[in-house]
C-alpha positions as CSV (number, residue, x, y, z in Angstrom):
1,X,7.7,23.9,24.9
2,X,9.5,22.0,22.0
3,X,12.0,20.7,24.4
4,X,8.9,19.5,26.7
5,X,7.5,17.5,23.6
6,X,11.0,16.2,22.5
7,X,12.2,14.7,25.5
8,X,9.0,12.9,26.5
9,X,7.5,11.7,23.4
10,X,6.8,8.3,23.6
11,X,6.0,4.4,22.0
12,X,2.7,2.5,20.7
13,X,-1.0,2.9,20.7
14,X,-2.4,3.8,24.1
15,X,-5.0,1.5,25.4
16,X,-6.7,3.4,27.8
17,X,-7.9,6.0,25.1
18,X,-10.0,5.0,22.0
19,X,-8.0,5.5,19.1
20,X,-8.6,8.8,17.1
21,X,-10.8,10.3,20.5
22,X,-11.0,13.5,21.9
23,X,-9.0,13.6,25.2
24,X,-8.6,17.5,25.4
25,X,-10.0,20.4,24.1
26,X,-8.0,23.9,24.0
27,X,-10.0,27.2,23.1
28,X,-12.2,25.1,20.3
29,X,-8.9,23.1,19.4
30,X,-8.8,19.4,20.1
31,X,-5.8,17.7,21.2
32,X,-6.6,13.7,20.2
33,X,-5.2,10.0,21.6
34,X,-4.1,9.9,17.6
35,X,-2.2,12.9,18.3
36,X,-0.8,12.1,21.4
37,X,-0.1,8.2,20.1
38,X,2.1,9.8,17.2
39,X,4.3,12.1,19.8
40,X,5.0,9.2,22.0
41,X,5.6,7.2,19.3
42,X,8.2,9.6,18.2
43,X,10.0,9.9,21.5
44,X,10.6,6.7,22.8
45,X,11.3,5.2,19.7
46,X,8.6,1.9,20.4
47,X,9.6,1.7,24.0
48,X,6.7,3.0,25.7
49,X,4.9,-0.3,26.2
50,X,7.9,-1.8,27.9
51,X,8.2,0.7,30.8
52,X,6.5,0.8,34.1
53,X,2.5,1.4,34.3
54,X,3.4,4.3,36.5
55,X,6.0,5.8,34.5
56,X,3.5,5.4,31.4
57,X,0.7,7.2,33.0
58,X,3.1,9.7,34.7
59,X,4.9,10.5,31.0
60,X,1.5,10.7,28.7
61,X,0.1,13.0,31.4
62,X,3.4,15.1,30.9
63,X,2.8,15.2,27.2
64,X,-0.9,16.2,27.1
65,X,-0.3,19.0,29.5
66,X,2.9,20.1,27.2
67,X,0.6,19.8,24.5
68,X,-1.7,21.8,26.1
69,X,0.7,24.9,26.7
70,X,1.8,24.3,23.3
71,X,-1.8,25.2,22.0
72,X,-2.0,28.1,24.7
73,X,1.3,29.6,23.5
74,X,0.0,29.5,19.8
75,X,-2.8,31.0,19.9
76,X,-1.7,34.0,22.6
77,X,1.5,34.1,19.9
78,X,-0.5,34.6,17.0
79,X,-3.1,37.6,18.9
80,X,0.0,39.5,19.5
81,X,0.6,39.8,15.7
82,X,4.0,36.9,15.3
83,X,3.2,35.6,12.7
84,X,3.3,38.7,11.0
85,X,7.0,39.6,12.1
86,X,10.0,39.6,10.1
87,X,11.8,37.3,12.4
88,X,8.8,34.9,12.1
89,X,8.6,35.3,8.4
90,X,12.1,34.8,7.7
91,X,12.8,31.8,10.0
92,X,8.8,30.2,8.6
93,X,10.6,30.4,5.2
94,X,14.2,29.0,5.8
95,X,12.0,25.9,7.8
96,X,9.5,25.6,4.8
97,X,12.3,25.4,2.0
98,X,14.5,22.5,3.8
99,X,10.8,20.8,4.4
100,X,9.7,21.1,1.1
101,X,13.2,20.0,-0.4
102,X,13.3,16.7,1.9
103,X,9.3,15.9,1.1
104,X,9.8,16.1,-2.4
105,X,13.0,13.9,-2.8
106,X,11.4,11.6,0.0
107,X,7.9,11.2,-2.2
108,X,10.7,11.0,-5.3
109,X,12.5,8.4,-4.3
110,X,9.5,6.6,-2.7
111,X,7.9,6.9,-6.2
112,X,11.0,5.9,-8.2
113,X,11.3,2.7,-6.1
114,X,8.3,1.6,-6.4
115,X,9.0,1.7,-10.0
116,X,12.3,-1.3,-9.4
117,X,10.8,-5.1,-10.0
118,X,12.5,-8.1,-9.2
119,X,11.9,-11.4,-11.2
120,X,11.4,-14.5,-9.8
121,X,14.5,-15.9,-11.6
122,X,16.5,-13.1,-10.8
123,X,15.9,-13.9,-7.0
124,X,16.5,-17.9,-7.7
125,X,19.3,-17.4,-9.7
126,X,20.8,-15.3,-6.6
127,X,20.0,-17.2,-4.2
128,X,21.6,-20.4,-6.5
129,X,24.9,-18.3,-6.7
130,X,25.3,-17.1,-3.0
131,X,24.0,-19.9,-0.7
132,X,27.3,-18.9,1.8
133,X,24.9,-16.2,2.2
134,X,22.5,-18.7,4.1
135,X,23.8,-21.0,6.2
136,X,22.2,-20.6,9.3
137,X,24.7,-21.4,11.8
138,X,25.2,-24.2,14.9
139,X,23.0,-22.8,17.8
140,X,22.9,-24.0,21.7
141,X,20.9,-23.1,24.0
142,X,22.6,-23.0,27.4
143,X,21.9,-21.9,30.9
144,X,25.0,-20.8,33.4
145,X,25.8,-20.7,37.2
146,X,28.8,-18.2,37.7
147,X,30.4,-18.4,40.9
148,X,33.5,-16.3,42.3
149,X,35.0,-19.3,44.2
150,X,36.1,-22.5,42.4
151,X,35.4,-24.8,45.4
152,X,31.9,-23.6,45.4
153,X,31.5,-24.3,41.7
154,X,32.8,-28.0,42.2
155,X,30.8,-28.6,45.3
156,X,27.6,-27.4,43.5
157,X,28.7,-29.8,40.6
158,X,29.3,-32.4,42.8
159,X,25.3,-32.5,44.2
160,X,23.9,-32.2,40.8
161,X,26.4,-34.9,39.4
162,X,24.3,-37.7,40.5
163,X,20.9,-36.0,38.5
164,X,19.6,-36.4,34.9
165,X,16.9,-35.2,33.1
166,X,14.1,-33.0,34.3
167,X,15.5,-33.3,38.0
168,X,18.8,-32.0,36.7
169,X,17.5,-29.1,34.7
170,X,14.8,-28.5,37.6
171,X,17.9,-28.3,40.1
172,X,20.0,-26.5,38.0
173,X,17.4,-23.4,37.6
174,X,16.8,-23.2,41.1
175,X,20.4,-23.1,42.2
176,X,21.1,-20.6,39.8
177,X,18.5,-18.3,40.8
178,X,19.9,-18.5,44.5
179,X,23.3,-18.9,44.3
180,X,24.6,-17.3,40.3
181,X,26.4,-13.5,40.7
182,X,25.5,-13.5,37.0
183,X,22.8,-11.0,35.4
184,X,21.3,-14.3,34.4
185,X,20.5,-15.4,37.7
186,X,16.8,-14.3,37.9
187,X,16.0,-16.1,34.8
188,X,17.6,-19.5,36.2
189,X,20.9,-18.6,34.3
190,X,19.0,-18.6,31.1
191,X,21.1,-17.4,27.9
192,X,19.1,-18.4,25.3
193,X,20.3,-19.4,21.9
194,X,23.4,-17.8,20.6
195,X,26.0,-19.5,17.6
196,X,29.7,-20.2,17.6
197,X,32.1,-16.9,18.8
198,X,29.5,-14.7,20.5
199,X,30.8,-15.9,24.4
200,X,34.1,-15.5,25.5
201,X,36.3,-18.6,24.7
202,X,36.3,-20.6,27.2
203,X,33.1,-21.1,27.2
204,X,32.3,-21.3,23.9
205,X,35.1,-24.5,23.5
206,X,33.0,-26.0,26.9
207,X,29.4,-25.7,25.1
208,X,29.9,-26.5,21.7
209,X,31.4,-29.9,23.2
210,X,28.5,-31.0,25.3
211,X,25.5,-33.3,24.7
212,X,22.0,-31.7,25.3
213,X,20.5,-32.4,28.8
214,X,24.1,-32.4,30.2
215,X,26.3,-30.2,32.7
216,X,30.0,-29.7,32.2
217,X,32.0,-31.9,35.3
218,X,34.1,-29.4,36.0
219,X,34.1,-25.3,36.4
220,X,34.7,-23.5,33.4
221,X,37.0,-20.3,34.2
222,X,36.8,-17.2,32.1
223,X,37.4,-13.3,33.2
224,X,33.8,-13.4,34.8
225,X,34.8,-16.1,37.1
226,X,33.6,-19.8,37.3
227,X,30.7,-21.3,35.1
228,X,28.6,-24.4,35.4
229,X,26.9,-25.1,32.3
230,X,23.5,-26.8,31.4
231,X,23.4,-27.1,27.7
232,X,19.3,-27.2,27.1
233,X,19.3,-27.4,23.5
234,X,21.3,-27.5,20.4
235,X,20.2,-26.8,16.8
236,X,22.8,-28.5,13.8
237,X,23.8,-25.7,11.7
238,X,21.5,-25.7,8.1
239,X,21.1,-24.0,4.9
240,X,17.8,-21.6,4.7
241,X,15.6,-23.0,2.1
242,X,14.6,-20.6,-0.9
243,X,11.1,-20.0,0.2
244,X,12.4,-19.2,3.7
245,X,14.6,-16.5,2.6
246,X,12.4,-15.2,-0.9
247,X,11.1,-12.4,0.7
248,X,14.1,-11.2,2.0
249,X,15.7,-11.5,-1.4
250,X,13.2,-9.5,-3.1
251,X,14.1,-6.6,-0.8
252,X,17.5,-7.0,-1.0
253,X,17.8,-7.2,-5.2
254,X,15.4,-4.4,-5.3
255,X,17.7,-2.5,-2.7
256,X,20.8,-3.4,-4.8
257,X,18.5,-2.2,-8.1
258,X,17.5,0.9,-6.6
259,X,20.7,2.1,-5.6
260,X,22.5,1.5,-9.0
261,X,19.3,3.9,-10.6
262,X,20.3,6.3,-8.1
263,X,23.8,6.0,-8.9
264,X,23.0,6.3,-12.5
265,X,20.5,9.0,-12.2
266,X,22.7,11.1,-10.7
267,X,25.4,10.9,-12.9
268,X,22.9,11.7,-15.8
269,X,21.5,14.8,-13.8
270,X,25.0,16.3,-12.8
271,X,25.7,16.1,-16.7
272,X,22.9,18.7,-17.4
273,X,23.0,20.4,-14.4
274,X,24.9,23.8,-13.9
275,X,27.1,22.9,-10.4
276,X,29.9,26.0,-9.8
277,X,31.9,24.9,-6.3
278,X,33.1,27.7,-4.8
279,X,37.2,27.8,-4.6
């Protein structure tokens, strides 16, 4: 019954079900939408909101009725004496000494960090030293017809040559929701905003070299075939201000602090510690 919780545990707070309410009681034993919420959230790693209404309804009736056999199984288990078996015994106390071990370096560490501060100069000064570290990079914003046949890219070049402006970008959208082959199509070709080297070449050279509100005047080839391009937007390349990148810091020196006490700490521990590796 594990396996049946494992593999359909899913994402986010149910709406349908008030949160921390009774949605099913087993033998005096109630199963609550807090419960439920945790082992969904577990399972579909914050994807549960995403998926179908059907498939949603379909999986957290799946994991209520697992739960349900789960609670049956428990309690017919422990009136036929389990939990009082060697097998049961042994295997509760292998599973309660890897818990206890991970719990008490998890609450350790948590406490331990908790304990790193990081000055406001120390994050200034940082930020002063490593500004490489934030440049924000050229963006463009561009949208894409891709086509198998060159004539077919020129031709649909050629009737939006003669349009500007909304009309063009209007155009553009509906053309390449009709006639694109690319998984872009549905959204009018839309790739959003993406920075220098993350298309393939070709491309790349083609949008970085075009004015906003334009289309390139001829096809652009690459390995997926041909593109027309509408460049919608383009941001100039910057460097993030302090205050837009402070709180980031402050993680990041306290990550860097923590790690060298761990470091540290460790060495300090193995020093008094009595550690024999088998040969």
């Amino acid at each position: 019954m594990n396996l049946v919780l494992k593999s359909f545990a899913a994402a986010a707070v149910i709406t349908s079900v008030a949160f921390g309410s009774t949605i099913v009681t087993v033998n005096g034993t109630n199963i609550d939408s807090e419960e439920v919420n945790r082992v969904l959230m577990e399972g579909t790693q914050g994807r549960f909101s995403t998926l179908p209404a059907e498939q949603q309804k379909e999986l957290r009736t799946r994991i209520i009725d697992g739960m349900v056999s789960q609670e049956l199984i428990y309690a017919d288990a422990k009136k036929s004496g389990i939990m009082d078996s060697p097998k049961y015994k042994k295997e509760m106390a292998m599973i309660m000494s890897r818990v206890e071990k991970q719990l008490v370096g998890k609450v350790w560490q948590e406490e331990q960090s908790a304990k790193i501060t990081v000055t406001e100069k120390e994050k200034k000064d940082y930020y002063k030293n490593n500004k490489a570290e934030f440049v924000e990079k050229e963006k463009a914003h561009a949208r894409h017809i891709l086509l198998k046949d060159e004539d077919k890219a020129k031709a649909i070049i050629a009737r939006l040559s003669n349009l500007s402006g909304d009309k063009l970008k209007e155009k553009f959208i509906e053309i390449a929701k009709a006639e694109s082959t690319g998984p872009s199509a549905p959204k009018g070709g839309d790739l959003g905003y993406f920075a220098p080297g993350q298309m393939v070449p070709s491309f790349n050279d083609a949008v970085f070299s075009m004015k906003k509100g334009t289309i390139t005047k001829t096809p652009v080839k690459s390995q997926f075939g041909y593109h027309i391009i509408y460049l919608e937007d383009k941001k100039a390349g910057k460097t993030l201000s302090y205050d837009e990148v402070a709180t980031f810091l402050d993680q990041r020196l306290k990550a860097q602090k923590f790690e060298t006490y761990l470091k540290n700490k460790m060495q300090e521990l193995k020093k008094t510690a009595k550690i024999n590796y088998a040969k």
